[in-house]
C-alpha positions in Angstrom: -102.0 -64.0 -126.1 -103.3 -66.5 -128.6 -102.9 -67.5 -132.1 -106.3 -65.8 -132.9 -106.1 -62.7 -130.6 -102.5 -62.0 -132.4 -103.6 -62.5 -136.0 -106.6 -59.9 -135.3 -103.7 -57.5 -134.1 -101.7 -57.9 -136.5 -104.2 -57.9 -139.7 -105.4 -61.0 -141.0 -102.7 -61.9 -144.0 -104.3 -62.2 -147.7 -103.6 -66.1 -147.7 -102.7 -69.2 -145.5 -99.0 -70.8 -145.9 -98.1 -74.7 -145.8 -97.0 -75.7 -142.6 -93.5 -77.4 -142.5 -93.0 -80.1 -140.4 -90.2 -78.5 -138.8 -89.5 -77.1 -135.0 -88.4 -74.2 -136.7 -89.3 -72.3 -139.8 -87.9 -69.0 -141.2 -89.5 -67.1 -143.6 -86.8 -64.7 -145.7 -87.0 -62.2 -147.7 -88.1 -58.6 -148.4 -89.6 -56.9 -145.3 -92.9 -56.6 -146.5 -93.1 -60.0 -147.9 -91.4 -62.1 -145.1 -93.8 -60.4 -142.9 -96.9 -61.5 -145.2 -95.6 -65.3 -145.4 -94.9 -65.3 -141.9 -98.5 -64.1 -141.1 -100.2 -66.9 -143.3 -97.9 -69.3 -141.7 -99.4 -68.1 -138.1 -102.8 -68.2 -139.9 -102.7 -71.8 -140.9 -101.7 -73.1 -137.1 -104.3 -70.9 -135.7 -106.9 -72.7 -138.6 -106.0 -76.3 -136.3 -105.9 -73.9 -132.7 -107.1 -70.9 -132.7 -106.5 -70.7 -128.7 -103.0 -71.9 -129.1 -101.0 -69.5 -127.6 -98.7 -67.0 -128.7 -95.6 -66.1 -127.0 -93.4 -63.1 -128.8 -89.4 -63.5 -127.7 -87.1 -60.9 -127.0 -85.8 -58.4 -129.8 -83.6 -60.1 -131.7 -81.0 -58.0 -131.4 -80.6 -58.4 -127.9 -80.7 -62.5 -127.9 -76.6 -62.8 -127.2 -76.7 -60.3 -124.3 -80.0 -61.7 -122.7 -80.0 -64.8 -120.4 -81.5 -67.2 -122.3 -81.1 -65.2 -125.6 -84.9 -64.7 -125.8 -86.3 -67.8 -125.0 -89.6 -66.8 -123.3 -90.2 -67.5 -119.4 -93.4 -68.8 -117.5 -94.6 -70.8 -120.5 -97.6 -73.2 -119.2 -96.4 -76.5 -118.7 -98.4 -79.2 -121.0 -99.1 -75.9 -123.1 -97.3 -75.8 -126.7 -96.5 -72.4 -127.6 -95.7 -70.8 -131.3 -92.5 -67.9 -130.2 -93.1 -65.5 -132.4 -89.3 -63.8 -133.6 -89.1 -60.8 -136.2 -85.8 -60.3 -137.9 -83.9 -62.9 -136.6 -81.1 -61.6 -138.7 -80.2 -59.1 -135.9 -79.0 -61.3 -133.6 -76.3 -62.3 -135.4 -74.6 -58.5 -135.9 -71.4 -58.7 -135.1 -68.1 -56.6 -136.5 -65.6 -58.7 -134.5 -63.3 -61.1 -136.4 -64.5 -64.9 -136.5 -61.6 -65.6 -134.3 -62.7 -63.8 -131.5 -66.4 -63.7 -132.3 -68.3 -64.2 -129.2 -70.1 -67.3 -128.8 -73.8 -65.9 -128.4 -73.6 -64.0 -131.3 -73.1 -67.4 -133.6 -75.7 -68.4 -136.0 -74.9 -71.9 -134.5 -75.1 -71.5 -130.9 -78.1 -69.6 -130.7 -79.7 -71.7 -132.8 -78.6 -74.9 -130.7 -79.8 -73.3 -127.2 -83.2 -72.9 -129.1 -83.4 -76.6 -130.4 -82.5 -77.2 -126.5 -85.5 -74.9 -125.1 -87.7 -76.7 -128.2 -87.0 -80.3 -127.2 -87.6 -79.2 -123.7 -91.3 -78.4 -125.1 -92.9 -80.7 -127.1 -94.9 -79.3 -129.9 -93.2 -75.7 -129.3 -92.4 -74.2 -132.1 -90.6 -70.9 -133.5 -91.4 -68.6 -136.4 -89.3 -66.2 -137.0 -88.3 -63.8 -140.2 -85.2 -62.6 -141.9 -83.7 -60.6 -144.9 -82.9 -62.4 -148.2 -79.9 -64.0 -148.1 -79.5 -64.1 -144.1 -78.1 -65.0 -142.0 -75.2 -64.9 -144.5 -72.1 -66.5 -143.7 -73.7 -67.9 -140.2 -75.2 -70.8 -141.9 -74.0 -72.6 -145.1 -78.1 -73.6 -146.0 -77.2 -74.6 -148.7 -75.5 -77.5 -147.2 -78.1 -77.7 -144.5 -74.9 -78.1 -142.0 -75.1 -78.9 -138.3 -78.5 -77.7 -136.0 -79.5 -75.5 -139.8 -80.3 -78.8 -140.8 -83.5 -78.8 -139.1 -84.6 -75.5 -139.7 -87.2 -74.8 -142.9 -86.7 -71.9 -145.1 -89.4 -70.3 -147.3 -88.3 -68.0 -149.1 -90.5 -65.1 -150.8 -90.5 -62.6 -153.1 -91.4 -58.6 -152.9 -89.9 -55.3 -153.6 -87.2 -54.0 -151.2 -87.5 -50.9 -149.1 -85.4 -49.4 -146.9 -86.2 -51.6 -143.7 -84.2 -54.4 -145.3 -81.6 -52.7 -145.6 -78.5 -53.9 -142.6 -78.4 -51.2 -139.6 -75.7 -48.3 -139.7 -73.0 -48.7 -137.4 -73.8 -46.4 -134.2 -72.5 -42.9 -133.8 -69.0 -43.4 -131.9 -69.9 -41.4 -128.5 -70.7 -41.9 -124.9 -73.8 -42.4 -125.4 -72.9 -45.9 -126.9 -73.7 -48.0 -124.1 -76.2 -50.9 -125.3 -74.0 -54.3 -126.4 -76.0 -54.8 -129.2 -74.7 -51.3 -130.7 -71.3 -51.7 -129.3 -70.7 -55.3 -131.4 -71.8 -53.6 -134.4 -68.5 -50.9 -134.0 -66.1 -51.6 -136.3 -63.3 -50.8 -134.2 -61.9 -52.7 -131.2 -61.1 -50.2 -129.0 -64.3 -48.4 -129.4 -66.0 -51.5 -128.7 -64.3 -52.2 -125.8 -65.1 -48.9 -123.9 -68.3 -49.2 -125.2 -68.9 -53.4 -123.7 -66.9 -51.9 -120.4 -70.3 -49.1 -119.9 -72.5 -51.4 -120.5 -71.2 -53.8 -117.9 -70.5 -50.6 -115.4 -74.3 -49.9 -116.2 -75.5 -53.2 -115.2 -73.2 -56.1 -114.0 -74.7 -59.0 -115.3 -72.8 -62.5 -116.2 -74.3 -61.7 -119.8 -72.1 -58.3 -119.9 -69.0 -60.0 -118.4 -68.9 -62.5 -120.8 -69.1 -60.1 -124.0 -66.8 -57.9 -122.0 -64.1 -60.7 -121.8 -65.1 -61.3 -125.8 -63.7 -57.7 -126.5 -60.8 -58.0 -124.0 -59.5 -61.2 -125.5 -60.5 -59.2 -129.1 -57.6 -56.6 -127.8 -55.4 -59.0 -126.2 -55.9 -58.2 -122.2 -56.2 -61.7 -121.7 -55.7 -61.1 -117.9 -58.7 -59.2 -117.4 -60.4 -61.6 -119.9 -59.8 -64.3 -117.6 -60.6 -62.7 -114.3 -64.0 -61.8 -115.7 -64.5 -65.8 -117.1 -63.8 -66.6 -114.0 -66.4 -64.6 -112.1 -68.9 -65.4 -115.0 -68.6 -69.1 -114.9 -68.7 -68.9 -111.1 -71.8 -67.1 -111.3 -73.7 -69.6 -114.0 -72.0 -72.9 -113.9 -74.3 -74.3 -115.8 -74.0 -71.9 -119.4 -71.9 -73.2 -122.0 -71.2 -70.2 -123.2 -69.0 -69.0 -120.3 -67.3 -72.6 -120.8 -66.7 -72.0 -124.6 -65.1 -68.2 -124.1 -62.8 -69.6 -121.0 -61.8 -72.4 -123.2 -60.8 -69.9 -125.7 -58.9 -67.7 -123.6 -57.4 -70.9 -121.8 -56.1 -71.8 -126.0 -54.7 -67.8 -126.1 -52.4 -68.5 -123.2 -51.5 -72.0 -124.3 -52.9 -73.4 -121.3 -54.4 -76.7 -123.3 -55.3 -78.8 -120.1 -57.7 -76.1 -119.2 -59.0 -75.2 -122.3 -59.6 -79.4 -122.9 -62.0 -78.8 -119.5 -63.7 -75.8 -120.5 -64.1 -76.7 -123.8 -65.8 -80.2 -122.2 -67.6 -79.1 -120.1 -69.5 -76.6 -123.0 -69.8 -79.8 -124.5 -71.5 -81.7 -122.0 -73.3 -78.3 -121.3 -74.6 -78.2 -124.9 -74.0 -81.4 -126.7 -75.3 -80.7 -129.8 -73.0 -77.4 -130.7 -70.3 -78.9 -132.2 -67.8 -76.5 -132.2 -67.4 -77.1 -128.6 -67.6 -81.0 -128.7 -64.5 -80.5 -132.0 -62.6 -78.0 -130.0 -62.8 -80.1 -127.1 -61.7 -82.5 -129.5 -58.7 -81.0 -130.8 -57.3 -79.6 -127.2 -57.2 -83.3 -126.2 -55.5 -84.6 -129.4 -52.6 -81.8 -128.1 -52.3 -83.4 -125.2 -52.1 -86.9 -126.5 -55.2 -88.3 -124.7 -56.2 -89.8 -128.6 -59.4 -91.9 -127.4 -61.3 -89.0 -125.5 -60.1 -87.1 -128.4 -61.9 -89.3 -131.0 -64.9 -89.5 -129.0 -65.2 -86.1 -128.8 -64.5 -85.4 -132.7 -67.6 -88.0 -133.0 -70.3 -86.1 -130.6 -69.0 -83.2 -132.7 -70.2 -85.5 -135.8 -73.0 -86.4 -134.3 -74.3 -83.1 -134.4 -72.7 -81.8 -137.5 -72.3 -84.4 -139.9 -70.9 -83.0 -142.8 -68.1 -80.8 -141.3 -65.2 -81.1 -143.2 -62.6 -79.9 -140.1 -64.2 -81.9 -138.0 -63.4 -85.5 -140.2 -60.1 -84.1 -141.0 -59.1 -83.5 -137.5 -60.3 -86.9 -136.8 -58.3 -89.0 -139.8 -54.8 -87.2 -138.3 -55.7 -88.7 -134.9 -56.8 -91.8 -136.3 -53.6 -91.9 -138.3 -51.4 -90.7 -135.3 -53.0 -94.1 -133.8 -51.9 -96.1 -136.4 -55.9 -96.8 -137.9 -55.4 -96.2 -141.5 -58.0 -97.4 -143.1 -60.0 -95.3 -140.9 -58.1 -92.3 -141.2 -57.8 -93.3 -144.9 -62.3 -93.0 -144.7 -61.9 -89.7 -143.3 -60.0 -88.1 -145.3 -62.0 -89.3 -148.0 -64.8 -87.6 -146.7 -63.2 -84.4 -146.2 -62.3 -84.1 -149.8 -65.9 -85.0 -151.0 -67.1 -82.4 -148.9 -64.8 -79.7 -149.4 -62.8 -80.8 -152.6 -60.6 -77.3 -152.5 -59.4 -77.9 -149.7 -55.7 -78.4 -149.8 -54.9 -79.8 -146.8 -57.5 -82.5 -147.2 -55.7 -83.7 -150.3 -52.1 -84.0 -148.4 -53.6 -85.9 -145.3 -55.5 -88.0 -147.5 -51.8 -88.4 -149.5 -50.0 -89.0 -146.2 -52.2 -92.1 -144.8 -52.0 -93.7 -148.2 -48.3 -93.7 -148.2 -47.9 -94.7 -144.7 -50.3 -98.0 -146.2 -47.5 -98.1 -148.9 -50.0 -96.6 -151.6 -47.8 -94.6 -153.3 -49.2 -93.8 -156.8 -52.3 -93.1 -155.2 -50.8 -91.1 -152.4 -49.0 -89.4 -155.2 -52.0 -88.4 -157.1 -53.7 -86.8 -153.8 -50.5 -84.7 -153.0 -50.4 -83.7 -156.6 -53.7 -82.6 -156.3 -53.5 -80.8 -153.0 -50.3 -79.0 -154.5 -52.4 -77.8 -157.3 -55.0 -76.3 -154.7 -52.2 -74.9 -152.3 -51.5 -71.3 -153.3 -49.2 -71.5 -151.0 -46.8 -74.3 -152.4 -46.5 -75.6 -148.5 -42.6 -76.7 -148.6 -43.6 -79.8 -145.8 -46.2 -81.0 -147.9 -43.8 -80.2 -151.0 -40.8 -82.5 -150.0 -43.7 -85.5 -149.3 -44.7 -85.2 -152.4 -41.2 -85.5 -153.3 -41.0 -88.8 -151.0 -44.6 -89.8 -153.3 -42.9 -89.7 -156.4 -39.4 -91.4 -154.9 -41.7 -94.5 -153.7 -43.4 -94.6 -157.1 -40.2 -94.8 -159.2 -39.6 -91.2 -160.2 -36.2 -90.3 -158.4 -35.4 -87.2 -161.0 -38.5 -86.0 -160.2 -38.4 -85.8 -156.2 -34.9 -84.5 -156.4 -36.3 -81.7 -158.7 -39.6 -81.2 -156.4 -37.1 -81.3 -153.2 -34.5 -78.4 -154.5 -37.6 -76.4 -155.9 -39.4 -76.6 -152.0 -36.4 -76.1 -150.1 -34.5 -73.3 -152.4 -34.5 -70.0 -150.5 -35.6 -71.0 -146.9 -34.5 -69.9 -144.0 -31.2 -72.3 -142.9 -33.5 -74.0 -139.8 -36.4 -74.6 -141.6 -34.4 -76.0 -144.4 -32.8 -77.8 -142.8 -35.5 -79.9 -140.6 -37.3 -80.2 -143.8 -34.5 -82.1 -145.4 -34.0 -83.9 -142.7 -37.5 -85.2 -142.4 -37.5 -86.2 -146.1 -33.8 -88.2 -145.4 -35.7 -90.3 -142.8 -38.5 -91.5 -145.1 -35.8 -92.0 -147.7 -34.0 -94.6 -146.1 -37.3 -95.6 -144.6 -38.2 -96.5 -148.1 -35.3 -98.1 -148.6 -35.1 -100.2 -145.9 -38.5 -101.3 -147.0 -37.8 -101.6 -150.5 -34.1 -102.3 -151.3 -34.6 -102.5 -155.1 -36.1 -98.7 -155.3 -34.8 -97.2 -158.8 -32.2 -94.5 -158.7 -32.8 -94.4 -154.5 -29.2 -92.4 -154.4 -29.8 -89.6 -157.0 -32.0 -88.6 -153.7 -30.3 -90.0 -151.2 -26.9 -88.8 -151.7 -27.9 -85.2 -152.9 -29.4 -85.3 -149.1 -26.8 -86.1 -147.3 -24.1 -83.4 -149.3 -26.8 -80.8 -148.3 -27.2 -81.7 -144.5 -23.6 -82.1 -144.5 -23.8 -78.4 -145.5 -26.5 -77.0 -143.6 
């Protein structure tokens, strides 16, 4: 079908739309009116090629349990086509937790395997539509964060009616077969006998690998694993099945072969970073630091601005005794995400390992202040802060307050951890003020513990 021949179809729209630049444009909003802007969108290419053709993807809905999530097949080499998507929202439905969220139902990852298919066709592109304010959650637009940073939005205005409002949750019965419905169950057992007829009905890798989702979702991470097994066999080539066995491989605590799995997703798919970071982050657990920053950087590479991802690479580049880099990394993470506790503390902890210690004091001050939690580690090095700057009252007050009421191990490492930087700092600097307020208060309490 072409350009022209689907326009006629579908009603010629009341006006033409500017034509972003972009691979990928979504138009949002109100049923009636995304439809209208998408139309003059369609309108405008057909103005420069009428006989451009027109290829319409798979529902929506179905993209994660679909090989190839809807990308269209037989398209005519040398032959640009515009894939035409409604209600691109759909594909993202999905009631299971984000720590167990399957793979092809992320905002992220479908989005990337498009970009793939795109760049595999030059001058493709995809128009698709979604409800105001989707897909919420998925992708932080606002921050035009990892592959969304190369999508267009137009957004447009119009009266709701009840198409835009999000589908009901099927009726729990046997008849519940189809994975789209079963994802959008609220409760995990239901899901699971739901995923497990839809894979009796037709055994496909696509409905192994959502059945494994909902088995690891319940804990049966033996048959979880059986099924990735038989999945990746069957497609070696699909990051997905790499990304769910690397996270049933983290589930068992088997970090070697999550580290692989979550690789070879990488390589698989190099520009979804969450497989590149938590291919990072496996590797940093096995202390194999340099493949573990050059994987936190491909994860970078594709999503710039994530805050986790910098973070995760300052500890390593810390752990490897790079400060100044880890010291840059840190900084970034608390530009980007300046509530973010943790950011604050590891920021803290590089500048006093440079000997910083009114400015590591200030950033553990601040992370405290963010840390509903009052985290008693981070707690007794802010202690250690203050000690280094001068304020040995202080510390011991911050060190009685974190430790007061703590179970007798956990108390007890923590004070030992803070005695070691404590004669650290003394060693280092003989003439620190009031050192033994600190340092004998320590060694009375580990003498009781």
């Amino acid at each position: 079908m072409t350009l022209q021949q689907f326009l006629a179809a579908a009603g010629a729209p009341s006006q033409r739309a500017a034509v972003p630049a972009a691979s990928i444009v979504v138009v949002r909003g109100p049923a009636a009116g995304r439809r209208a802007g998408a139309l003059g969108l369609l309108a405008a290419l057909a103005a420069d090629e009428p006989s451009r053709p027109l290829v319409e993807a798979t529902a929506t809905a179905a993209w994660p349990f679909v090989e190839g999530h809807g990308t269209p097949a037989g398209v005519v080499p040398g032959h640009a086509p515009v894939i035409w998507a409604p209600d691109l929202h759909e594909a993202f439905a999905n009631q299971q937790t984000n720590a167990t969220r399957l793979v092809t139902t992320q905002a992220a990852y479908l989005l990337e395997e498009w970009r793939a298919w795109l760049a595999a066709h030059p001058g493709a592109r995809l128009v698709a539509t979604s409800a105001a304010g989707e897909p919420a959650e998925e992708a932080p637009q606002a921050a035009a964060r990892g592959a969304w940073r190369d999508v267009s939005w137009i957004d447009v205005a119009g009266e709701t009616d009840p198409s835009d409002m999000p589908a009901a949750a099927p009726a729990l019965d046997s008849a519940t077969t189809g994975l789209p419905a079963a994802f959008r169950l609220a409760d995990p057992a239901a899901r699971l006998q739901a995923a497990g007829r839809a894979h009796d009905a037709r055994r496909t890798p696509v409905t192994a690998l959502a059945l494994a989702s909902v088995c690891m979702e319940v804990n049966d991470l033996d048959n979880a694993g059986a099924l990735l097994t038989a999945v990746v066999a069957a497609r070696p080539r699909w990051a997905a099945a790499y990304f769910e066995s690397g996270k049933c491989h983290l589930r068992r605590d088997d970090m070697a072969a999550a580290a692989e799995a979550f690789g070879a997703a990488a390589r698989l798919l190099p520009g979804f970073a969450p497989a590149a970071a938590n291919w990072g982050a496996t590797l940093g657990e096995l202390d194999r630091p340099d493949e573990a920053l050059a994987a936190f950087r491909q994860a970078l590479a594709a999503d710039p601005d994530n805050p986790q991802v910098h973070n995760n690479l300052g500890v390593v580049l810390r752990e490897t005794g790079r400060l100044a880099e880890s010291e840059e990394a840190f900084r970034t993470v608390v530009r980007l995400m300046p509530g973010m506790a943790f950011g604050h503390y590891n920021l803290g902890h590089t500048l006093f390992l440079q000997g910083r210690y009114q400015a590591s004091l200030a950033a553990y001050l601040r992370g405290q202040q963010l840390d509903a939690g009052r985290s008693p580690v981070q707690a007794s090095r802010l202690a250690m802060a203050r000690l280094a700057s001068g304020d040995a009252a202080g510390a011991l007050r911050d060190l009685k307050t974190c430790t007061a009421g703590l179970p007798r191990e956990y108390r007890r490492q923590i004070l030992a951890d803070a005695q070691s930087v404590a004669w650290a700092l003394l060693s280092a600097a003989p003439e620190l003020a009031d050192w033994r307020l600190v340092g004998d208060w320590l060694a009375a309490e580990l003498g009781r513990a």
